[in-house]
Rosetta silent file (secondary structure, phi, psi, omega in degrees, C-alpha in Angstrom):
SEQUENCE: XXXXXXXXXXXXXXXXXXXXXXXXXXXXXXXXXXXXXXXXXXXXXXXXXXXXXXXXXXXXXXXXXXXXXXXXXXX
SCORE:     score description
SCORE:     0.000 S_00000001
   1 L     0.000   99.880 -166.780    0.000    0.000    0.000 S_00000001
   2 L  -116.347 -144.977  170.549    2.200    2.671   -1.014 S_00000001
   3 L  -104.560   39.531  124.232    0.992    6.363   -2.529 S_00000001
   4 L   -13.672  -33.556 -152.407    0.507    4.674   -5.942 S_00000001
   5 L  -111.694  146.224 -179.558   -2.931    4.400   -5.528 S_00000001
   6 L   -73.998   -3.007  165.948   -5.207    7.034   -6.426 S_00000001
   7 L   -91.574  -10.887  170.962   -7.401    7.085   -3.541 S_00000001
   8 H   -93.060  -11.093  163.944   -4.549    7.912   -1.342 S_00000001
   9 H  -105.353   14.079  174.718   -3.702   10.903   -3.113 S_00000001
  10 H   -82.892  -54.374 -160.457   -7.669   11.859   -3.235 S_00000001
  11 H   -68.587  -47.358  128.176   -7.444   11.531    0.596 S_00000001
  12 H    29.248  -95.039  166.009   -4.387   13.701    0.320 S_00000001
  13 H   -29.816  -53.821 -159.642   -6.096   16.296   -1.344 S_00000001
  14 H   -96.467  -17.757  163.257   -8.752   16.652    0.729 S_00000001
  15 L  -106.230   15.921  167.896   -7.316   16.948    3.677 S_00000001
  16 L   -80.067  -34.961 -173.211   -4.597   19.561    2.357 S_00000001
  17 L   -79.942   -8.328  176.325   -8.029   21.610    1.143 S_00000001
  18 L   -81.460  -46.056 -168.077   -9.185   21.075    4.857 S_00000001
  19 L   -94.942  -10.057  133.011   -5.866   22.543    6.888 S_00000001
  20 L   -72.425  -24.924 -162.002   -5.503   24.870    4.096 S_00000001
  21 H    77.245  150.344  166.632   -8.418   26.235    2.235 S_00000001
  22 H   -58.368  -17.872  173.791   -8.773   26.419   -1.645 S_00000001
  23 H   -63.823  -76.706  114.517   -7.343   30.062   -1.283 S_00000001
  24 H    32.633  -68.608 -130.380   -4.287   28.833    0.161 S_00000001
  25 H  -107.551  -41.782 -174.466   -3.677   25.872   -1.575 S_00000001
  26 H   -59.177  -35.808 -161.411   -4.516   27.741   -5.654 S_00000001
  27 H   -76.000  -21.369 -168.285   -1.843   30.416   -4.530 S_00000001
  28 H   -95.241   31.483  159.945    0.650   27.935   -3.488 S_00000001
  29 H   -83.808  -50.837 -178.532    0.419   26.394   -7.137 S_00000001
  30 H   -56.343  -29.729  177.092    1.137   29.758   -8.588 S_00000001
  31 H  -106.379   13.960  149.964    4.297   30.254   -6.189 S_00000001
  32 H   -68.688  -84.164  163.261    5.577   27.033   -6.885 S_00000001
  33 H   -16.192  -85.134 -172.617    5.578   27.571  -10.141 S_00000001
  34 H   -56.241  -22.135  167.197    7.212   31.292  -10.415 S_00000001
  35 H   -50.969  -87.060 -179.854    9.773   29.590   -7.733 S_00000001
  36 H   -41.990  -13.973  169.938   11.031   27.418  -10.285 S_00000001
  37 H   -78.158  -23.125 -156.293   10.923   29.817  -13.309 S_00000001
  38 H   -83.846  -60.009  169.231   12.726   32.122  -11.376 S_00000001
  39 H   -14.388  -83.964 -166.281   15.481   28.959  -10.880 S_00000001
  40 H   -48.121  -33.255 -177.317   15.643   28.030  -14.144 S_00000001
  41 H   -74.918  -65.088  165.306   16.316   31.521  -15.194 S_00000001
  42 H   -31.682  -97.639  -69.855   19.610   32.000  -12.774 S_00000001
  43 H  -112.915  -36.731  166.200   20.511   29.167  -13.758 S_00000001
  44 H   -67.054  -91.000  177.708   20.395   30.081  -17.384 S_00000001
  45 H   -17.958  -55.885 -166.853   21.920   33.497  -16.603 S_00000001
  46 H   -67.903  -40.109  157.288   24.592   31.945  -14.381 S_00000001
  47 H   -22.826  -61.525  174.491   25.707   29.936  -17.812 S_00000001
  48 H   -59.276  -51.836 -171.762   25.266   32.796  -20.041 S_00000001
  49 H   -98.799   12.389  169.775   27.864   34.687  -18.391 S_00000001
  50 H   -71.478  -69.033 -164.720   30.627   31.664  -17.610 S_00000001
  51 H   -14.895  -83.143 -135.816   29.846   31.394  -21.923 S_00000001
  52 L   -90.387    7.311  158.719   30.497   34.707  -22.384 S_00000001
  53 L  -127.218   43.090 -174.140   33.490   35.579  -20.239 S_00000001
  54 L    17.672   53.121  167.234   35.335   32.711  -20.864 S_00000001
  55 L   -92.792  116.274 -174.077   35.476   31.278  -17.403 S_00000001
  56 L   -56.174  158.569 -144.018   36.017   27.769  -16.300 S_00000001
  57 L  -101.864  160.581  170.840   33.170   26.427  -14.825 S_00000001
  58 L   -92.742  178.917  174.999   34.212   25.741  -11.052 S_00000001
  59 L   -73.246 -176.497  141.576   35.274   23.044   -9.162 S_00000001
  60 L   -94.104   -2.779  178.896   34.574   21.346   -6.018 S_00000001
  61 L   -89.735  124.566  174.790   38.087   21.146   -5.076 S_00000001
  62 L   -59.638  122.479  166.500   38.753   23.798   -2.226 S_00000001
  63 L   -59.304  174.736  161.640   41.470   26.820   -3.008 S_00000001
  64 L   -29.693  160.615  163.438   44.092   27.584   -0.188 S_00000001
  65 L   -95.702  113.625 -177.293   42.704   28.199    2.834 S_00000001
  66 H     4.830  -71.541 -173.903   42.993   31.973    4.693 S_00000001
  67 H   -65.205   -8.334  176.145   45.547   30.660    6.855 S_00000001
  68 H   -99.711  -39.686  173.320   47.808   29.127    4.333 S_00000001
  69 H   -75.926   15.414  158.994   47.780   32.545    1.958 S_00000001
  70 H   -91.827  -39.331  175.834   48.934   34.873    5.093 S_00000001
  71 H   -45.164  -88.017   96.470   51.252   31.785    5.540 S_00000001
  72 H    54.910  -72.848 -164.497   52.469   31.967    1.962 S_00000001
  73 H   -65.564  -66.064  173.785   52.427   35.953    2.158 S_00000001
  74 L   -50.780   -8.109  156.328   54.732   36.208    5.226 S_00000001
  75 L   -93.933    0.000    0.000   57.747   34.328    3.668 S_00000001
């Protein structure tokens, strides 16, 4: 019995439309939504300008650390 079945996401529903209201529940389609448009556009944007300033994309490997460039600096 998993949520596969369509009566468990009718029951779902209906109690989201209880502890929320239909008010509630239409607006948080709409700000789902514009969340994720808004994503996808940084995300685009963030692309656009690695593209266009010819920057390697980064890494996950950590630069020096603070304490090793003042290390580094003082010799």
């Amino acid at each position: 019995m998993g949520l596969d079945s369509v009566w468990h996401w009718l029951v779902l529903l209906v109690i989201a439309l209880l502890v929320f209201g239909t008010k509630k529940v239409r607006h948080l389609g709409s700000d789902l939504g514009a969340a994720i448009r808004d994503f996808k556009k940084g995300l685009a944007s963030d692309e656009e300008t690695n593209r266009n300033n010819g920057e390697p994309l980064r890494t996950s490997e950590p630069g020096p650390s603070t304490a090793q460039q003042q290390d580094s600096r003082k010799t």
